[in-house]
C-alpha positions as CSV (number, residue, x, y, z in Angstrom):
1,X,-21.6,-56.9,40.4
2,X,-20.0,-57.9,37.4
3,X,-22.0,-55.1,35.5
4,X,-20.7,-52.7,37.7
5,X,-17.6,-53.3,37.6
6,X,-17.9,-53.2,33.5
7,X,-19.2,-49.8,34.1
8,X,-16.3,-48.4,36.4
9,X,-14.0,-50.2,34.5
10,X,-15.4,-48.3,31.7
11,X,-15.7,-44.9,33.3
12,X,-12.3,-45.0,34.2
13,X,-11.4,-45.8,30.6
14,X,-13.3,-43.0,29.8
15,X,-11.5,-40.6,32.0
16,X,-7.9,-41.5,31.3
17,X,-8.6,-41.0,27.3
18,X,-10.2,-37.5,28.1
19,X,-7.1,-36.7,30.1
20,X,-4.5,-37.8,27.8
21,X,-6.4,-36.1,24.8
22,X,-6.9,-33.0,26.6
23,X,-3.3,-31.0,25.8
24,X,-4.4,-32.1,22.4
25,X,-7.8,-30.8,22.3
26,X,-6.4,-27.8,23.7
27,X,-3.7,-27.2,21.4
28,X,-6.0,-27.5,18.7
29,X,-8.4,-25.0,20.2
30,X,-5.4,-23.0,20.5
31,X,-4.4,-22.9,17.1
32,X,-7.6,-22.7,15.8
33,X,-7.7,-19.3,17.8
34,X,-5.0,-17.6,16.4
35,X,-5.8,-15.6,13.6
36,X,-4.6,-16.3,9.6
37,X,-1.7,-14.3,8.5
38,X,-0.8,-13.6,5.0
39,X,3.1,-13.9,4.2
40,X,4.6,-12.2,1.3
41,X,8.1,-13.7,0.2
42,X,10.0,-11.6,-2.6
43,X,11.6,-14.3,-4.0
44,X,10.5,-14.0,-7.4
45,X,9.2,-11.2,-9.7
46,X,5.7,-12.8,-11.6
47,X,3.9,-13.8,-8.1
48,X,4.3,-12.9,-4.5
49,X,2.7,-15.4,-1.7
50,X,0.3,-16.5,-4.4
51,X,-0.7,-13.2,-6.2
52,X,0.1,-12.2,-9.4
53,X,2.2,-9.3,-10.6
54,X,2.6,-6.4,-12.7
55,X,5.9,-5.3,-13.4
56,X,7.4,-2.1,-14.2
57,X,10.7,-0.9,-14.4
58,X,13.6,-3.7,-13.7
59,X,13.3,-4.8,-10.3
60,X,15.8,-8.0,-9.7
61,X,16.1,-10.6,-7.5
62,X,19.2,-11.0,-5.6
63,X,20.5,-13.4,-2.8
64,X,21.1,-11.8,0.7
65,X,21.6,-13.7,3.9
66,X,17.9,-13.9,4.5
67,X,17.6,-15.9,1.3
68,X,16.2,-14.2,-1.9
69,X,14.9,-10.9,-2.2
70,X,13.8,-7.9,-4.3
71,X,16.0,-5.3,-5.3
72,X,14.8,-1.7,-5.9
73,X,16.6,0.7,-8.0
74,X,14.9,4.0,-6.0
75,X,14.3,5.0,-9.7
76,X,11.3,3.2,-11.6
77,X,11.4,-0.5,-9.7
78,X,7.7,-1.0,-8.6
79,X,5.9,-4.7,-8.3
80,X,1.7,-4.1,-8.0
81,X,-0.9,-6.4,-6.8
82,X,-4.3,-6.6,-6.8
83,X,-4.7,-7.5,-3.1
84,X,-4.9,-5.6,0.1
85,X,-4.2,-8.2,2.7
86,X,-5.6,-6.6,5.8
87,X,-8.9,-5.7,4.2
88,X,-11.0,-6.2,6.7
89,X,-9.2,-6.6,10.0
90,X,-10.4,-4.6,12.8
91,X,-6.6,-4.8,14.3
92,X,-4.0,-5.6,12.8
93,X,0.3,-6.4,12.4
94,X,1.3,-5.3,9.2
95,X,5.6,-6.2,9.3
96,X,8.3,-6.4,7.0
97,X,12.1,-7.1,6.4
98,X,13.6,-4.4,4.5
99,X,17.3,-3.0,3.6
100,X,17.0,0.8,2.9
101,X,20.4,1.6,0.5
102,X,20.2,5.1,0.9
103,X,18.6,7.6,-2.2
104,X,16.4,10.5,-1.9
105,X,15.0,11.8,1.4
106,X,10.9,10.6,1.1
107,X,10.7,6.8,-0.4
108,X,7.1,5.1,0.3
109,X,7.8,1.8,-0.3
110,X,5.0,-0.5,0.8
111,X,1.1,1.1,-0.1
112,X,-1.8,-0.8,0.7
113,X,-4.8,1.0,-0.8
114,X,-8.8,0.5,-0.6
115,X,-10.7,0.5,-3.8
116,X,-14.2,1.4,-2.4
117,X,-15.1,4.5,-3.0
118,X,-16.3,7.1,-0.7
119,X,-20.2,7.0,0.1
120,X,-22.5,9.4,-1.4
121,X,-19.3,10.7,-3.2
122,X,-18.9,8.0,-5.7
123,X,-15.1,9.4,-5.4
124,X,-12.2,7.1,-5.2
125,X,-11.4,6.5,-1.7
126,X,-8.3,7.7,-0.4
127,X,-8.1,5.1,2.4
128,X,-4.5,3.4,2.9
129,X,-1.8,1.9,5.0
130,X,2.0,3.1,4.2
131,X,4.8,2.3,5.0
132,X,7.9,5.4,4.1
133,X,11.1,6.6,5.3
134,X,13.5,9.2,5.0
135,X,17.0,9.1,4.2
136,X,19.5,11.3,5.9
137,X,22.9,10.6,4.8
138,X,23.7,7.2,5.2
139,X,21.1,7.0,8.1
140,X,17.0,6.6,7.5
141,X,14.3,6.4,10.0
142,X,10.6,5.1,9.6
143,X,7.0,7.0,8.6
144,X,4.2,4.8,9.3
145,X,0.7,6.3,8.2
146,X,-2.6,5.1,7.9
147,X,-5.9,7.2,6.6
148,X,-9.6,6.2,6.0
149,X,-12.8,7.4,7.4
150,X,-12.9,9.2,10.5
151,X,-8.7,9.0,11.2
152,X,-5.7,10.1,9.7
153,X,-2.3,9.2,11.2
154,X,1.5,9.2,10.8
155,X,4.1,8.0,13.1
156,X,7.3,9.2,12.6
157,X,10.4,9.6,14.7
158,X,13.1,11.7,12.8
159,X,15.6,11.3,16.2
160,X,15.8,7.7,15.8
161,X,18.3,6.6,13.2
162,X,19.4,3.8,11.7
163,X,22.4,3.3,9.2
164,X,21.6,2.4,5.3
165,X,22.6,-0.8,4.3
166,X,21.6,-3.5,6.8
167,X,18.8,-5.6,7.1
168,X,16.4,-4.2,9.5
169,X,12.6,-5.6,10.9
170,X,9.9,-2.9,10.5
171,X,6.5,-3.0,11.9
172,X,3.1,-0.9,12.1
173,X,0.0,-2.6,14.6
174,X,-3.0,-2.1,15.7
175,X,-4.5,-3.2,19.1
176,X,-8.5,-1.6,18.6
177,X,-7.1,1.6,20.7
178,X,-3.4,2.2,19.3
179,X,-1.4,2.8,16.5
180,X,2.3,1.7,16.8
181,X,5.4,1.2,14.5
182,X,8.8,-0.4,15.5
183,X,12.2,-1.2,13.7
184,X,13.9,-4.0,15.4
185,X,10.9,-4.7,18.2
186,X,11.6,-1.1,19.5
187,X,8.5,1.5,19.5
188,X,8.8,4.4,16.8
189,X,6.0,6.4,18.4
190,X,2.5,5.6,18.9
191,X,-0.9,7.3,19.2
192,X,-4.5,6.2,19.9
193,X,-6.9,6.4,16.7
194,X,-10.2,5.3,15.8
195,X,-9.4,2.9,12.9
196,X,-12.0,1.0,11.3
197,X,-11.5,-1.9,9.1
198,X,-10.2,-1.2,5.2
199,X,-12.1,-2.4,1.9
200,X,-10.6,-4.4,-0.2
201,X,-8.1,-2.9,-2.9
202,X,-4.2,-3.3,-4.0
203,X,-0.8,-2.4,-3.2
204,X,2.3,-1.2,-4.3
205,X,5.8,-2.6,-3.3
206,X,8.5,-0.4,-4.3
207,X,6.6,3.1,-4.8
208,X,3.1,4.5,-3.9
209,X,0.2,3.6,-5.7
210,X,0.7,6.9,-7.9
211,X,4.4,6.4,-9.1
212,X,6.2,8.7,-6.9
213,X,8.8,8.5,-4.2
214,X,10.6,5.2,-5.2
215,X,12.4,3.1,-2.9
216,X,16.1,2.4,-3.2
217,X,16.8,-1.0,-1.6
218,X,15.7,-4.6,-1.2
219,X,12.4,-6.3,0.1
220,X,12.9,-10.0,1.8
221,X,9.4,-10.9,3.4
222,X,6.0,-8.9,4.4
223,X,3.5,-10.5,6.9
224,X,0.2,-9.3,7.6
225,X,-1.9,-10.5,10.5
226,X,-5.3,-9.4,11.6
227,X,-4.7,-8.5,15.0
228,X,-2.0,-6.6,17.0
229,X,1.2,-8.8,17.8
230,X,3.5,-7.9,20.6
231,X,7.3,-7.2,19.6
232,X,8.3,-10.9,21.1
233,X,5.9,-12.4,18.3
234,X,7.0,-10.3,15.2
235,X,9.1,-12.2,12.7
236,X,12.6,-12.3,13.8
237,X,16.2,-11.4,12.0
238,X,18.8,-14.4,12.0
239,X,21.4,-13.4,14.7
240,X,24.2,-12.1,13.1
241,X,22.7,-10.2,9.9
């Protein structure tokens, strides 16, 4: 009897621990299950999350209600790096914060480029995520476009406007089906491609990879996260900016 009771006593034991380390378990499962992003903070000009860069022109770093960011002078201002940050993802969230201040009409100002080159072609690949706009005014509005093997894309909604000069969230995804971009959370314009996942390769912040169509503004934080986020979990703007 006194075994058996040892043996409940323990079971019991047993039971209450599992229970109590169960929300535990399971919020470590959780996390565990969400995938890696990368986050890019422009508050500095040698290295951005981590990665080195090359310089050119006289890009500065400025304080804005965000914190610190990067200021383009939509002239020469370009940072490279040797990364492409969703190399590899099968779906994707590629997001930033940006302040367009107005400049020419066509400014590409974030390039993420593949470096493999093309099979049996031994060709540099032209495979690439961008994000532009266009100034109109004192108003822009966003081009999203990606392009690699077997799909070529641009999202662009030149009826939705947006004032230069204030901070503003910006966002291309991904879901295995669709391609979407949003400013603020609100859908740009969509369309269902067959992407497949990008080599490894660079980007440009500032300008495309081949100098031209520089961005006139400032650049507070990128995020990139291999799969496709809904608005409600994008990076969010402080109230009030």
């Amino acid at each position: 009897m006194a075994n058996s009771a040892v043996i409940r006593r323990d079971l019991l034991l047993g039971a209450a621990a599992s229970l109590a380390a169960g929300p535990a378990l399971a919020a470590a499962k959780s996390a565990a299950a969400k995938p890696a992003a990368v986050v890019w903070t422009f508050d500095c000009l040698d290295r951005i999350g981590g990665e080195a860069t090359r310089v050119e022109g006289a890009p500065t770093v400025i304080d804005t209600p965000l914190g610190k960011a990067v200021l383009f002078d939509g002239v020469d201002d370009a940072l490279f790096i040797d990364r492409h940050p969703l190399a590899g993802a099968a779906t994707f969230t590629f997001e930033a914060f940006i302040r367009p201040d107005g400049g020419v009409f066509a400014q590409r100002w974030f390039h993420l480029a593949s470096d493999e080159p093309v099979p049996a072609l031994a060709t540099p690949s032209n495979t690439r995520m961008l994000f532009e706009l266009r100034v109109v005014g004192d108003q822009w509005y966003l081009d999203a476009f990606v392009n690699g093997p077997g799909y070529k894309q641009t999202l662009v909604a030149p009826d939705k406007l947006f004032p230069v000069g204030r901070w503003r969230h910006v966002a291309q995804t991904y879901d295995g089906e669709t391609y979407r971009a949003y400013v603020d959370g609100q859908l740009q314009g969509e369309a269902k491609i067959a992407f497949t996942p990008q080599g490894p390769g660079r980007a440009s912040v500032g300008v495309r990879m081949n100098r031209v169509d520089y961005f006139k503004g400032a650049i507070r934080q990128a995020r990139f996260t291999p799969a496709a986020l809904k608005p409600e979990m994008f990076l969010k703007l402080p109230a009030g900016v």
